[in-house]
N, C-alpha and C positions, 0 to 999 in steps of 0.2 A: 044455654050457651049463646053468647050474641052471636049478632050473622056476618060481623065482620072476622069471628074468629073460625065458621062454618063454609065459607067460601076459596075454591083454591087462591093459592098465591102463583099462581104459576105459566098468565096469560092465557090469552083465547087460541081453541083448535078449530079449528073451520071443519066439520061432520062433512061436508058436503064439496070438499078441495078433491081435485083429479089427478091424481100422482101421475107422472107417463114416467117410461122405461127411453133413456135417454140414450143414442146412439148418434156419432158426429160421423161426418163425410171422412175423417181419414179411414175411419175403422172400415166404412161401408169400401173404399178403393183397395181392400186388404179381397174384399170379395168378387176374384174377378169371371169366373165362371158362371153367373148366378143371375138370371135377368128372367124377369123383372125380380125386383127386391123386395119380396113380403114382409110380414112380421112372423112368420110362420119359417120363410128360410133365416130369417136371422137368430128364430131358436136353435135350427138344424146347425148353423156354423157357430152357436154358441156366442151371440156378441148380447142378446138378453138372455134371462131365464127361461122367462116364462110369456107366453100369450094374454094373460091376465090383463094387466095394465097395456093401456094404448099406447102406442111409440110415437114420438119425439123425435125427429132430426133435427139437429143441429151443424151450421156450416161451417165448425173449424175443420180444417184441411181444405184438400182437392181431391177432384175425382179426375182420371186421368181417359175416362170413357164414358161415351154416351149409355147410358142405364136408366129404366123406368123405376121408381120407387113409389112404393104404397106405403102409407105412414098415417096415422092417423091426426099429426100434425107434422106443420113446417117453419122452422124460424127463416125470415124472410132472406137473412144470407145465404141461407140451404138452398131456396127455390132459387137465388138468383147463380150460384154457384153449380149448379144442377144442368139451368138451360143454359149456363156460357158451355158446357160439356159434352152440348148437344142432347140433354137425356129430358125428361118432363116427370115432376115432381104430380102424382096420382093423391091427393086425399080421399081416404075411404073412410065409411062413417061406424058408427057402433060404438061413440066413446058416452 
């Protein structure tokens, strides 16, 4: 059989891409008992599944209190939406 009819048709996957578990500042201002803010409390209130893949903040909303957040990433609206709120954006590593 030729090798152009043995190859997928179906584009390239990248083996080696980092899915994160994406969580945005309104959901996290729904959390107001809860400081600092793990990936571990955000299984407990259920806003990811699982601890598996590394978290993602993202800065649509506001937060309407100063709060520490660990995440294993920060889109740069997040961090700057974070420190107008008074709180300070924590990157922890293990991704």
């Amino acid at each position: 059989m030729p090798l152009v009819r043995r190859i997928p048709k179906h584009g390239f996957q990248n083996p080696f891409r980092t899915e994160y578990a994406i969580v945005n500042l309104k959901s996290l201002a729904t959390l107001s008992s809860i400081d600092p803010i793990t990936p571990q409390a955000l299984v407990d209130a259920g806003l990811i599944k699982r601890t598996r893949r590394p978290v993602k903040i993202l800065g649509q909303g506001e937060l309407g209190r100063a709060v520490v957040i660990q995440a294993h990433k920060f889109s740069q609206s997040a961090v700057t939406k974070i420190e107008a709120a008074g709180g300070r954006a924590e990157v922890i590593g293990g991704v």
